[in-house]
SEROTI-657620 format. One record per atom (N, C-alpha, C, CB): atom name; residue number from 1; x, y, z. Coordinates in nm, 2 decimals, padded with zeros to 4 digits. Glycine has a CB too. Example, Ala and Ser with C-alpha at 12.3 -4.5 7.8 and 13.67 -1.06 7.14 Angstrom:
REM residues 2
SITE atom  nr     c1     c2     c3
SITE    N   1  01.32 -00.57  00.78
SITE   CA   1  01.23 -00.45  00.78
SITE    C   1  01.32 -00.33  00.78
SITE   CB   1  01.13 -00.45  00.90
SITE    N   2  01.28 -00.22  00.71
SITE   CA   2  01.37 -00.11  00.71
SITE    C   2  01.29  00.00  00.79
SITE   CB   2  01.41 -00.06  00.57
***
This chain:
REM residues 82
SITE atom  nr     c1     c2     c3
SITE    N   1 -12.56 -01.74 -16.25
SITE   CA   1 -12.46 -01.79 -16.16
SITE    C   1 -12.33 -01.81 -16.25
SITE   CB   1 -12.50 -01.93 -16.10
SITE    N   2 -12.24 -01.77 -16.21
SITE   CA   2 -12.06 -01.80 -16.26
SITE    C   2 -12.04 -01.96 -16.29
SITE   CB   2 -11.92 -01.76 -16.11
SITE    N   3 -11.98 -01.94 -16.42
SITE   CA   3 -11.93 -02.09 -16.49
SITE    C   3 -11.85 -02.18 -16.33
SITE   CB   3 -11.78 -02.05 -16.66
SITE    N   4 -11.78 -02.09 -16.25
SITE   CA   4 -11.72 -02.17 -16.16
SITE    C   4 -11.79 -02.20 -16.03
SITE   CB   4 -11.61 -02.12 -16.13
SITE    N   5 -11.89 -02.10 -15.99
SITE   CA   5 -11.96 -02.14 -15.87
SITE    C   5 -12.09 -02.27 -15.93
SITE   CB   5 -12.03 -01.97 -15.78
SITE    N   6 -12.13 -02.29 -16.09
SITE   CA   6 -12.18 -02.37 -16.10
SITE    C   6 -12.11 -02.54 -16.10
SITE   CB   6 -12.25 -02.32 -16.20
SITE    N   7 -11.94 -02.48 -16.12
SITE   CA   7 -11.89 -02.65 -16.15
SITE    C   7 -11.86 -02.68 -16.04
SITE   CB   7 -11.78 -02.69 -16.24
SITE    N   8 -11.84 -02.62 -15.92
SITE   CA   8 -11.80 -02.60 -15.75
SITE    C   8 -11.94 -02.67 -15.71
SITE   CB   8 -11.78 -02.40 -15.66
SITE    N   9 -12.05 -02.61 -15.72
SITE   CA   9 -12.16 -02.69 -15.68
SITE    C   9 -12.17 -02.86 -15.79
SITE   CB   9 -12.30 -02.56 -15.71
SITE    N  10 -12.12 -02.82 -15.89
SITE   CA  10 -12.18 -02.99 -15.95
SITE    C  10 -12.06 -03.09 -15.85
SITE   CB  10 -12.15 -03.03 -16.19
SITE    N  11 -11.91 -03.04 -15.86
SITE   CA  11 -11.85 -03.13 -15.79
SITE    C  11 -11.94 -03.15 -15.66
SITE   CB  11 -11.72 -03.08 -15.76
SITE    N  12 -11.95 -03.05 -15.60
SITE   CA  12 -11.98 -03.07 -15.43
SITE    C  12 -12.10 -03.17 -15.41
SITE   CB  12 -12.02 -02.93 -15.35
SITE    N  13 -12.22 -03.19 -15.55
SITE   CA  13 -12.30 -03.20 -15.55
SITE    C  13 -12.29 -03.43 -15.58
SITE   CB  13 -12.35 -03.06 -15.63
SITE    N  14 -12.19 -03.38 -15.68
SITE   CA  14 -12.13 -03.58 -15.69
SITE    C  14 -12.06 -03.62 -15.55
SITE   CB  14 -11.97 -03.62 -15.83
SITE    N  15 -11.99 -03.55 -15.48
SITE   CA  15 -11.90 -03.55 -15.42
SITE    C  15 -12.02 -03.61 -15.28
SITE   CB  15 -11.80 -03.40 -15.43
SITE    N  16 -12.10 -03.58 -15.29
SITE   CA  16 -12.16 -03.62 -15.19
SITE    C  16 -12.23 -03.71 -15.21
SITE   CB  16 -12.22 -03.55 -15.13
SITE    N  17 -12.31 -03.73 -15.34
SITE   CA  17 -12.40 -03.91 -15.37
SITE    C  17 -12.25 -03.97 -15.35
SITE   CB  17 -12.49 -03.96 -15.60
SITE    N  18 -12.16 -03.94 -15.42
SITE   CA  18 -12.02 -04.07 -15.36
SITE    C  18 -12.03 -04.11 -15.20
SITE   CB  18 -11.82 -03.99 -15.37
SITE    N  19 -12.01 -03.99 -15.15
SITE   CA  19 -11.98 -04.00 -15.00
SITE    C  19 -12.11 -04.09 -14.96
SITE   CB  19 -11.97 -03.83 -14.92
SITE    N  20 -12.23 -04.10 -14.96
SITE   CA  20 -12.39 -04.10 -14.97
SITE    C  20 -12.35 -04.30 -14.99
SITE   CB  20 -12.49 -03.98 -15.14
SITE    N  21 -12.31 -04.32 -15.09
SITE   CA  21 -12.30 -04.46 -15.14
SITE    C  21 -12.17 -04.50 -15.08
SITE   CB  21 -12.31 -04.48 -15.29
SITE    N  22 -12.08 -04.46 -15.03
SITE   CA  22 -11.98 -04.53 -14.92
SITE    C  22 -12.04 -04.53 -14.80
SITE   CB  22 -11.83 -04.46 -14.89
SITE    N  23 -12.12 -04.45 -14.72
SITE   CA  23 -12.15 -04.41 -14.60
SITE    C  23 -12.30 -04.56 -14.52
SITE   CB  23 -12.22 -04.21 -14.64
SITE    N  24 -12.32 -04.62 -14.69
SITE   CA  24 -12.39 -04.71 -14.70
SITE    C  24 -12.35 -04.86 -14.63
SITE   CB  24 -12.41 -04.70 -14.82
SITE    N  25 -12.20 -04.84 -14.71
SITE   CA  25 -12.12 -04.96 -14.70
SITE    C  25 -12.16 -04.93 -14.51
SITE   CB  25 -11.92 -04.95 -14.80
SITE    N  26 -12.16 -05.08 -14.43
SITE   CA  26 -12.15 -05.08 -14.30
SITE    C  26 -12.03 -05.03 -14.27
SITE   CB  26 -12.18 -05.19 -14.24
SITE    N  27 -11.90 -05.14 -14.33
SITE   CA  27 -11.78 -05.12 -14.24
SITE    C  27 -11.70 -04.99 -14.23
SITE   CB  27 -11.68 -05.21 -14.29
SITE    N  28 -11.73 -04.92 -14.32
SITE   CA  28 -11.70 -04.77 -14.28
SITE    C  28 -11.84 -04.62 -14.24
SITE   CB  28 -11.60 -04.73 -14.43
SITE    N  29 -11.90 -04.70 -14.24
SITE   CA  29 -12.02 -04.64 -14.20
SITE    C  29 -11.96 -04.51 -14.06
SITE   CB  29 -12.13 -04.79 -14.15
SITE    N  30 -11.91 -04.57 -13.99
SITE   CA  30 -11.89 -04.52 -13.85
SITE    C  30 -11.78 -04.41 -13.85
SITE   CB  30 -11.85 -04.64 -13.74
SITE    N  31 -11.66 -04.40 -13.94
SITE   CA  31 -11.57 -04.35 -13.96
SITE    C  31 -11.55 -04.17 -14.00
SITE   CB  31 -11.54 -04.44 -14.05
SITE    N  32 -11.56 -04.10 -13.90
SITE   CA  32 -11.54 -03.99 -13.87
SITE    C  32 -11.49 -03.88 -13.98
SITE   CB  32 -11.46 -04.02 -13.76
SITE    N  33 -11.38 -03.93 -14.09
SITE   CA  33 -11.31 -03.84 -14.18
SITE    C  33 -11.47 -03.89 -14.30
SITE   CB  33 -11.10 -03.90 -14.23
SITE    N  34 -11.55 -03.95 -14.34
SITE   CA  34 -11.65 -04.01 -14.38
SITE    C  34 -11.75 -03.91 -14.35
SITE   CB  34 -11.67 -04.14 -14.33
SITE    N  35 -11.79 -03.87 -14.23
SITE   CA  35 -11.90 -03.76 -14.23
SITE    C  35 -11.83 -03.69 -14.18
SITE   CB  35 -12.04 -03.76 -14.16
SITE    N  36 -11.74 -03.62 -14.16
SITE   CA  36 -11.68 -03.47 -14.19
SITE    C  36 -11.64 -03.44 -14.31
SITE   CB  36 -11.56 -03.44 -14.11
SITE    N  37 -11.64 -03.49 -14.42
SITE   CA  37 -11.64 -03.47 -14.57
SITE    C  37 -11.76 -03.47 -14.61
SITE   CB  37 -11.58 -03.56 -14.65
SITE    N  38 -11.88 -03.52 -14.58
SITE   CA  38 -12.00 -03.52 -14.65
SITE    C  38 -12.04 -03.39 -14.58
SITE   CB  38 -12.09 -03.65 -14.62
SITE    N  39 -12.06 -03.38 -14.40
SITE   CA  39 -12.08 -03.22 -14.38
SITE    C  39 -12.04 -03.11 -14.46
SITE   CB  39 -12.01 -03.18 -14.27
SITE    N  40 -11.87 -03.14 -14.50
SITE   CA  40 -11.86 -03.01 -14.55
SITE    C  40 -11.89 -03.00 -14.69
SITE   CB  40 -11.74 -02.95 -14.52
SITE    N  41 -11.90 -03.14 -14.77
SITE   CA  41 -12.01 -03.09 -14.88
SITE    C  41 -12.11 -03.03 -14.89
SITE   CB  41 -12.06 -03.15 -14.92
SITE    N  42 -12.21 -03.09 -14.79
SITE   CA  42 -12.32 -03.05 -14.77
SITE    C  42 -12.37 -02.90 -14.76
SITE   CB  42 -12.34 -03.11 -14.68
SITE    N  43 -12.26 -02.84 -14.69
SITE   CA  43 -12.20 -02.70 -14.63
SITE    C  43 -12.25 -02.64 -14.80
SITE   CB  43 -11.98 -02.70 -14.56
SITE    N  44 -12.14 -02.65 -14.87
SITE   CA  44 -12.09 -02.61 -14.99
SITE    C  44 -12.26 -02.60 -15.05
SITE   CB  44 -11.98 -02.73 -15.07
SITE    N  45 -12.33 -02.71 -15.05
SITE   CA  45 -12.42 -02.73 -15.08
SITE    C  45 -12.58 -02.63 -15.08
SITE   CB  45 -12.40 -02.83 -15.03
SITE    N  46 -12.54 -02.55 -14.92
SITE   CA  46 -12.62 -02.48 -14.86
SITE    C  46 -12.72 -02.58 -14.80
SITE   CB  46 -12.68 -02.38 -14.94
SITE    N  47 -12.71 -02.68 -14.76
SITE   CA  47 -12.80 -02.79 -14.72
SITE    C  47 -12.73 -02.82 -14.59
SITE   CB  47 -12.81 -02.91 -14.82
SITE    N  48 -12.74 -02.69 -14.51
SITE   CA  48 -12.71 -02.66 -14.35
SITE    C  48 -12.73 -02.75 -14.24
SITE   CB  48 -12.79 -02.56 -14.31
SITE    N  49 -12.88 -02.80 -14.22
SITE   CA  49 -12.90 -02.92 -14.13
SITE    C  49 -12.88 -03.05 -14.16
SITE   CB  49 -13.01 -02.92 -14.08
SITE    N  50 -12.85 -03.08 -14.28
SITE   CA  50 -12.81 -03.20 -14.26
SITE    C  50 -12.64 -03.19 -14.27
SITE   CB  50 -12.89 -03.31 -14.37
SITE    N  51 -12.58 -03.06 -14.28
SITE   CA  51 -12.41 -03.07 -14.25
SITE    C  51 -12.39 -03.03 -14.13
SITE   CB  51 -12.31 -02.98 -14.34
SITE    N  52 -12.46 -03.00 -14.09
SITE   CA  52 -12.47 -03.00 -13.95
SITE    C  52 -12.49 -03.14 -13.89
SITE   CB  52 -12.57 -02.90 -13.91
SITE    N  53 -12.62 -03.27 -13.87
SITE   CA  53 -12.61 -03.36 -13.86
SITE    C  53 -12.44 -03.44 -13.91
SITE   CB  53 -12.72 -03.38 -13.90
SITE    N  54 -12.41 -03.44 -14.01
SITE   CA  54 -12.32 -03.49 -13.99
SITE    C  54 -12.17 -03.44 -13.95
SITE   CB  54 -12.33 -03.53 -14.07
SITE    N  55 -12.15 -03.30 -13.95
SITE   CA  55 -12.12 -03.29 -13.83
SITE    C  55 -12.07 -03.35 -13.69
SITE   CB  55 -12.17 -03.26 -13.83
SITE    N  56 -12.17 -03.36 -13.61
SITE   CA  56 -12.25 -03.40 -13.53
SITE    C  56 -12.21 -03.59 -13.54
SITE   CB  56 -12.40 -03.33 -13.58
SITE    N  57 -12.24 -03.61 -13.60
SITE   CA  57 -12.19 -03.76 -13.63
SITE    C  57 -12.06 -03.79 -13.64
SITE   CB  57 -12.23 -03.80 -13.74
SITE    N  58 -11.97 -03.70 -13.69
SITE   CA  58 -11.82 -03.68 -13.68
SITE    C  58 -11.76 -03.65 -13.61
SITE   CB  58 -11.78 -03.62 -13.75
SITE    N  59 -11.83 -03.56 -13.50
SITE   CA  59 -11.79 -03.57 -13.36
SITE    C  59 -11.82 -03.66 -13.27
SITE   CB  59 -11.82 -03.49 -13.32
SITE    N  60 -11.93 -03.76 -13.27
SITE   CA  60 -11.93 -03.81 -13.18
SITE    C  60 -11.81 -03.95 -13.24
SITE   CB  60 -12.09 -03.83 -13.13
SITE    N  61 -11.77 -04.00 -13.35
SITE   CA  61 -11.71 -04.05 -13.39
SITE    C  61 -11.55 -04.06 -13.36
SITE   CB  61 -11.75 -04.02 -13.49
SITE    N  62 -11.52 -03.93 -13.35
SITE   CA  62 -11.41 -03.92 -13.35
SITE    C  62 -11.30 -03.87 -13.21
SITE   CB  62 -11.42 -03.85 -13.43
SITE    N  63 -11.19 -03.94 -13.21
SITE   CA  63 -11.09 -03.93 -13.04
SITE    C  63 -11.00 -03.81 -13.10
SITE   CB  63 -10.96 -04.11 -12.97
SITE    N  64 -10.91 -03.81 -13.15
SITE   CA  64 -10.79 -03.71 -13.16
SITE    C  64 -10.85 -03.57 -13.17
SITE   CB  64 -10.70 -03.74 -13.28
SITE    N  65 -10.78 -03.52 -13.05
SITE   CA  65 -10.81 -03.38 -13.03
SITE    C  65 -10.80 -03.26 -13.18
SITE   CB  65 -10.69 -03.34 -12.92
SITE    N  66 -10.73 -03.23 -13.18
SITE   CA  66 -10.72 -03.12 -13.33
SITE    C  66 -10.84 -03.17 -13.40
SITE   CB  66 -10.55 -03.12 -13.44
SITE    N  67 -10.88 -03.27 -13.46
SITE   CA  67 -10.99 -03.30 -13.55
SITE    C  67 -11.09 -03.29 -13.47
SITE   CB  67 -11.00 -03.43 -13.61
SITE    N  68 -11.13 -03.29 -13.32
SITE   CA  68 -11.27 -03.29 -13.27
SITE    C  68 -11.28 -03.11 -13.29
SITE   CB  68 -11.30 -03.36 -13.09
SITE    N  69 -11.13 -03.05 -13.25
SITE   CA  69 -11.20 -02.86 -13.23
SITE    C  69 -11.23 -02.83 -13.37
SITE   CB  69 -11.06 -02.72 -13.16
SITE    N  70 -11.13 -02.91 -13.49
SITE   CA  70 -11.15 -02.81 -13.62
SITE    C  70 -11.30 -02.85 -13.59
SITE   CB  70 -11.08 -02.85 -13.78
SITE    N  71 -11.38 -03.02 -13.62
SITE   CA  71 -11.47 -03.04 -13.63
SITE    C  71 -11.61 -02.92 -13.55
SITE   CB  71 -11.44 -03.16 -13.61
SITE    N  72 -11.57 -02.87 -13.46
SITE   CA  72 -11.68 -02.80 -13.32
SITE    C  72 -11.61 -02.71 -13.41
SITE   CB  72 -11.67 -02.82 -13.12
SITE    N  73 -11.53 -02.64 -13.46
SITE   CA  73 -11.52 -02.48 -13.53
SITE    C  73 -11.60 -02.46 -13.61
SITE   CB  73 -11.39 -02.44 -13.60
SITE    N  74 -11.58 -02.58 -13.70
SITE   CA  74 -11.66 -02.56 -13.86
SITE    C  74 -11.84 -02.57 -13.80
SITE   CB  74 -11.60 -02.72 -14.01
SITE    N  75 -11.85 -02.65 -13.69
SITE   CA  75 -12.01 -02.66 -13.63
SITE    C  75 -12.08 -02.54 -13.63
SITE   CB  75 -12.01 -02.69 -13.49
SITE    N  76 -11.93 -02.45 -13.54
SITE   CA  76 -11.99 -02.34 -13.54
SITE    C  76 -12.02 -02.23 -13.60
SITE   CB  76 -11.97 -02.32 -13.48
SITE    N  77 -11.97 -02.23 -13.71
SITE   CA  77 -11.95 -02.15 -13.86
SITE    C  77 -12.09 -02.16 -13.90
SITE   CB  77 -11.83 -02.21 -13.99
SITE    N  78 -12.11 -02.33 -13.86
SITE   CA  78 -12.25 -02.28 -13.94
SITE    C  78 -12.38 -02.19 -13.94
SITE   CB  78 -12.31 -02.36 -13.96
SITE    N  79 -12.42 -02.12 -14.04
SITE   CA  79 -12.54 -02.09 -14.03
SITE    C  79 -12.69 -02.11 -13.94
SITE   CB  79 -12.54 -02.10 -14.11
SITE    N  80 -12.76 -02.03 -13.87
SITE   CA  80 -12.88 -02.13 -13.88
SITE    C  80 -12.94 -02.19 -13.96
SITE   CB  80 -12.97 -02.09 -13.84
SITE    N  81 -13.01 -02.32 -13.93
SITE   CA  81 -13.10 -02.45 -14.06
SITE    C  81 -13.22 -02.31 -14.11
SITE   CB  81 -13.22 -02.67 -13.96
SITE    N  82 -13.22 -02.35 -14.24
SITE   CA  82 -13.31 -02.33 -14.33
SITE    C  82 -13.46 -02.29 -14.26
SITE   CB  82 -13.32 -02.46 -14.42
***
């Protein structure tokens, strides 16, 4: 693997225990930009059904139009789960 697709995966890979340990915290628990960043870590990750679940969580989360279609675009980009 390339020195850069390995440091792309270590970021993506912290980037989500962070996300993982805020997502914990209750009061932002619910917050829509919160699991549409962890999805598309997850994405990055190749760990398809659970970026898809959240996803999925980021849409039901979220009102303003442009963020629900990007959100249902990138849904649909995804791959089938594993």
């Amino acid at each position: 693997m390339c020195p850069a697709c390995v440091s792309v995966a270590a970021l993506a890979a912290a980037g989500s225990d962070l996300i993982d340990s805020l997502a914990a915290r209750s009061e932002i628990s619910g917050y829509h930009l919160l699991h549409a960043v962890r999805a598309r870590l997850l994405q990055q990750l190749g760990r398809t059904g659970e970026a898809r679940a959240a996803y999925q969580a980021a849409l039901a989360a979220v009102a303003p139009e442009p963020e629900r279609r990007l959100l249902e675009r990138r849904l649909r980009e995804l791959p089938p789960d594993d």
